[in-house]
N, C-alpha and C positions, 0 to 999 in steps of 0.2 A: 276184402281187398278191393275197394275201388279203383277204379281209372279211367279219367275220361282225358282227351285232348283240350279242353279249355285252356284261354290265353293266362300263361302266367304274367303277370307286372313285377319289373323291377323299379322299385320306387326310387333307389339311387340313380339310376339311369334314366329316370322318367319315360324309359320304352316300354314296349312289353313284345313277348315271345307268342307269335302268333297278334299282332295288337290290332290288325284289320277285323272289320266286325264283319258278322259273314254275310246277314243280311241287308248289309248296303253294297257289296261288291258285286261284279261279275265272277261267274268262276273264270274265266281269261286272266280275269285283275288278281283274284286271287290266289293263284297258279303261278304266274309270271312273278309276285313279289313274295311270295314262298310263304304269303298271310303277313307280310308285313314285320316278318321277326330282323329287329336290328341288336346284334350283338351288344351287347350293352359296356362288355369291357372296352374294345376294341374299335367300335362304333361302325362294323364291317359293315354291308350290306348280305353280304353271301355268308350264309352261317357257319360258325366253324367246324371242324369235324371234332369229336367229344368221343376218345379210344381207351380213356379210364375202364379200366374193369372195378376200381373198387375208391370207395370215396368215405371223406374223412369224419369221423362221428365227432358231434357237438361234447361240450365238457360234460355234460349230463347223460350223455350217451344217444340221444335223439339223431335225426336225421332232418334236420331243418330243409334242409335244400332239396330233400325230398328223393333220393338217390341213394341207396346203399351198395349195389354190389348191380353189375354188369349183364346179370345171367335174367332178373326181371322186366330191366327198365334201361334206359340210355338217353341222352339229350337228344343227340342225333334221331336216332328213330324217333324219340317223341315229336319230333319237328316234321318230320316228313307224314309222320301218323295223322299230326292236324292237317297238314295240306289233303289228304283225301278226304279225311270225314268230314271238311269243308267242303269237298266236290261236291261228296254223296249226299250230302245231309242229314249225317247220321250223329245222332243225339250222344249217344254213348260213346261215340269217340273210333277209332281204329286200333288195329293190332297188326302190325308188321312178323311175317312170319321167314321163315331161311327159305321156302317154294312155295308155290302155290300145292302142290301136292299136302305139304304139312302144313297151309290154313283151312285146306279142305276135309285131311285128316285129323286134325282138331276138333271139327263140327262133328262128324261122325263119331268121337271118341269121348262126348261128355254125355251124349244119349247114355241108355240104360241098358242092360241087357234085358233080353225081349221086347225092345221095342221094335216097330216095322217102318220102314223109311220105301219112300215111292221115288224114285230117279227116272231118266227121260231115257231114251233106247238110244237117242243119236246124243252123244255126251263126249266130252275129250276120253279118250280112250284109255289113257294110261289109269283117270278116275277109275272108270268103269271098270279095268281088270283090280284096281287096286278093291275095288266092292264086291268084287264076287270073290276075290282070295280072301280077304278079311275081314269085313263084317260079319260071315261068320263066327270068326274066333271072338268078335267082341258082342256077340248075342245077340247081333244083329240080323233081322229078315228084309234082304230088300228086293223089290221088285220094280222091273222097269217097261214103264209105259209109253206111249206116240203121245209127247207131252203137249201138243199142238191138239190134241182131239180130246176138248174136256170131258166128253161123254166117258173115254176110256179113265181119266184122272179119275174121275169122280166112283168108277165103279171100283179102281186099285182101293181105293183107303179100308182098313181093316177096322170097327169100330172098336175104342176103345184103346187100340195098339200102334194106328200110324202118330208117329211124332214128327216128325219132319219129310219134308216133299223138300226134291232137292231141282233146279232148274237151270238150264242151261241154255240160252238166249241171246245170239244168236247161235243154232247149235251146232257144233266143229264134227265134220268137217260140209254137211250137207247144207246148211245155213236154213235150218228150220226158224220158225219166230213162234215162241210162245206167250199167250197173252197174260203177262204179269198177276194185272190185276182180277183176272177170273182168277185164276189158280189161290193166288193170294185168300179170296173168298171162300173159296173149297177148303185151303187146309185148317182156317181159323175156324171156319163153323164145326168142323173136324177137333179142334184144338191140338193141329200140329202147326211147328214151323214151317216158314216159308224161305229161302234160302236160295239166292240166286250167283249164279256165274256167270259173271258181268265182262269177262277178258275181253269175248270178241266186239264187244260193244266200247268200253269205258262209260265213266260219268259225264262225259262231257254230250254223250248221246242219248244214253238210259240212266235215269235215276230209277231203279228200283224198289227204294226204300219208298220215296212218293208214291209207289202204286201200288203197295201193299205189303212190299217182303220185309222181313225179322230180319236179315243179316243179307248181308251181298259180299263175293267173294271175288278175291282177281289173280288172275295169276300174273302177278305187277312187274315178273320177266318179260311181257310185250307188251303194250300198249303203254304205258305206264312211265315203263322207264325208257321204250324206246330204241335203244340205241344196241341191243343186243351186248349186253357188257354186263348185267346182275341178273341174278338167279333169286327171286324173293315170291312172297304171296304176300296177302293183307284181307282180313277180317274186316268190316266197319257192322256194325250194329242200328238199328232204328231208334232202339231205346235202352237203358241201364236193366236187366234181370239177372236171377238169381242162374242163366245160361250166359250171359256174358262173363259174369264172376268167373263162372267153371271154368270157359275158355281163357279169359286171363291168368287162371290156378295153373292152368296144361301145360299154356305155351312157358310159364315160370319153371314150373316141375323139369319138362321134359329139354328144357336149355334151347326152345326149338325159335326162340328168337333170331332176326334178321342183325347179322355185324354190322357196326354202325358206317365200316366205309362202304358198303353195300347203299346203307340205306341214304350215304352221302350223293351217291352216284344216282342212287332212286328221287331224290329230292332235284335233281341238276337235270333228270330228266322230266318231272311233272313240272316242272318251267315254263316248258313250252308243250305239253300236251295239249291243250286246246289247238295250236295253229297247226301240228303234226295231224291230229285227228281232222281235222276240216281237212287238209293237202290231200292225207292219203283214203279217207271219203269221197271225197270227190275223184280222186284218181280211179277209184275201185267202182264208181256210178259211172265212168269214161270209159272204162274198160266194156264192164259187162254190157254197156247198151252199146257197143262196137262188135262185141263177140258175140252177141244175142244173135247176127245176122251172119255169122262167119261159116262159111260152105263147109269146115270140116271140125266146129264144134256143135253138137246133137244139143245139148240143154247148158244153160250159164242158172247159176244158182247165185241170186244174189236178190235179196229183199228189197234192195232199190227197183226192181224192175217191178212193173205194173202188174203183169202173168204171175208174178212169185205169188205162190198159197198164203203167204202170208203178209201181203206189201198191205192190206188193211191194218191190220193189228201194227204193222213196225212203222205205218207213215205216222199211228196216234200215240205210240210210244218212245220212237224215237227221235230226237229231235235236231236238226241241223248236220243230218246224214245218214247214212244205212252203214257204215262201217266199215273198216277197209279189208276185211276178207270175203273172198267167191270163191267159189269153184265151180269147173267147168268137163261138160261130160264130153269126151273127142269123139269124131264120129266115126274115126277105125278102131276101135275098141282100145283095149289095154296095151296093145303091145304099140297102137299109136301114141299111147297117152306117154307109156315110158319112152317112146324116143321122143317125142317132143319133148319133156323135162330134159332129157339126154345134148339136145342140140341150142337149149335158149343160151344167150351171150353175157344179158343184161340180170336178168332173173336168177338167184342166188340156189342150187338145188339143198336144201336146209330146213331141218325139222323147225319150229316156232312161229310165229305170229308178229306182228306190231310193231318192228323194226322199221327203221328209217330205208333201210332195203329191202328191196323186193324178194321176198323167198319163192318160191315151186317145189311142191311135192307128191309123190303117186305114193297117196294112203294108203292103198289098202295093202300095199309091200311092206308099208312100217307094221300095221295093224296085227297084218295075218288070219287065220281062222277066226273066223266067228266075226268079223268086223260087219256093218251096217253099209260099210263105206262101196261102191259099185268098184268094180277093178279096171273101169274106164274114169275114172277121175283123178282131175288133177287140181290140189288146193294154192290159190294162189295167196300170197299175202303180199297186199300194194304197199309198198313205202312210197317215198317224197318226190323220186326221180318223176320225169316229163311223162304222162301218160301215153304221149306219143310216142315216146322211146319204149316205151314198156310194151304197147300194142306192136311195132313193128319187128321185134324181137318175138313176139312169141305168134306171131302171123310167119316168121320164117321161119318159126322152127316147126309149127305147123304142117306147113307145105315141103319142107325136107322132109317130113317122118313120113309123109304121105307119099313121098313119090322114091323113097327108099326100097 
């Protein structure tokens, strides 16, 4: 069962679905005209939403138009699917998933039992609880490593048994930076995958396929779409294998596809993700080199700044920003940290990422037991608002929790 995103042509229309070619565009260009797809009935510019669950067989019983039933495939998602695996430039095309939890769950679920997967210690958290409750029951060994320190990757791989290294870049919520294309190296001479989570970053920063990874994963409810309004994930691939196949069997099987008004809302958002990611980048490099100097935050973690362990490896890999999430360690401890989230005005207190609004949140209250996360920090995520509004808002709530 193939599938890849390539342009379909309708010859009566003389357009075609997806009809920008990807390497003469920018990804801005190619983003903002959704790849150039012109309805062909209609002659829309905006494409339509497509809510068929079930579509009509040829006299012969064929499926010409290439669509049988609602539960594998969709117009809609295919549309929004080419829009990113244009980002990424990923050969095999994309896979629109209902979370990112179950595009990530996917990856995890077409390995083997006994195989041994190596994961990074600072990782979105709900991942990491969902790896240690269940990859055991699917045969899985995973162990997890300080994915920033190759000496330690390199000593995790079991020979013989690691198949996939899973990576998380920039890593939520402490903003580590791991270097792509080392690890990339490691698991291939290994002959495991390379598999990266690309949320806090996007494509329009990191391409990770370019530096070596087999698949990139996003959880395309933040950065993506934006606007805090869909709940989706998305697979894109490097190349066509007999592990893309699997994954495309899964997400068919298991019904675990994204609805197609979801992925209407996902495609209204990659629009404008190029100017959203540039605003709220730079918002989040205005912040943290303002709070780097601020009397009562202790450390700003944020890979734009020069000090960050890892602002080498993200100045070469990432390109035209460091991302719009930071966090920042307060320097009355935890119980400064929660009234500060307690008193901002501007700053949204709300679990997620990538929103055109600013969220705050004190992880390690979400987290609980066992987190990585210090219980003096506070994760911010910069939307589009004036970064001057956004520092003055959270400089007062500062100084309220301080002298509380």
């Amino acid at each position: 069962m193939s599938r890849t995103n390539a342009p379909e042509t309708d010859p009566d229309a003389g357009h075609a679905r997806g009809a920008l070619n990807v390497a003469d565009w920018s990804p801005r260009t190619l983003a903002a005209q959704a790849m150039g797809y012109i309805d062909p009935v209609t002659r829309a510019v905006v494409p339509p939403l497509h809510l068929s669950t079930t579509y009509l067989r040829d006299a012969d019983n064929g499926y010409r138009s290439g669509f049988s039933y609602a539960r594998p495939d969709n117009a809609t998602i295919r549309e929004a699917e080419g829009v990113i695996a244009a980002l990424e430039g990923a050969e095999a095309g994309a896979l629109l998933f209902g979370s990112g939890m179950a595009a990530a769950a996917a990856v995890f679920s077409a390995l083997a039992p006994g195989d041994h997967v190596i994961a990074p210690e600072v990782m979105y958290w709900g991942l990491k609880r969902w790896l240690r409750q269940e990859a055991p029951r699917l045969g899985l060994t995973v162990d997890f490593v300080a994915m920033d320190d190759r000496d330690a990757v390199r000593a995790a791989f079991v020979p013989g048994r690691t198949r996939l290294v899973w990576v998380e870049t920039p890593g939520n919520p402490l903003c580590t930076i791991v270097d792509l294309a080392a690890v990339a190296e490691l698991a291939h001479a290994a002959g495991a995958r390379l598999v990266v989570d690309s949320t806090a970053s996007s494509p329009i920063v990191t391409r990770p396929l370019e530096l070596g990874a087999d698949l990139v994963m996003h959880s395309a409810t933040k950065i993506l779409n934006g606007h805090s309004d869909v709940v989706a994930g998305v697979l894109a691939a490097a190349r066509p294998d007999a592990f893309w196949e699997r994954l495309i069997a899964i997400r068919a099987t298991w019904g675990a596809i994204l609805g197609p008004f979801e992925a209407y809302l996902l495609m209204r958002g990659l629009r404008t993700l190029p100017l959203r990611v540039s605003a709220q980048s730079a918002g989040a490099l205005h912040l943290a080199e303002r709070l780097s100097g601020h009397p009562l935050v202790g450390t700003v973690l944020y890979p734009g700044l020069a000090d960050h362990p890892g602002h080498a490896v993200a100045a070469r890999q990432m390109q035209g920003g460091f991302g719009f999430m930071l966090s920042i360690r307060v320097a009355g401890g935890e119980a400064a940290a929660i009234a500060t989230a307690a008193r901002v005005r501007l700053w949204k207190r709300a679990t997620s990422l990538g929103g055109v609004e600013s969220l705050i949140e004190h992880r390690a209250s979400v987290e609980g037991t066992g987190t990585p996360c210090p219980p003096d920090l506070l994760r911010l995520s910069v939307g589009i608002e004036d970064p001057n509004d956004l520092f003055r808002d959270l400089d007062e709530a500062l100084h309220g929790a301080a002298s509380s």
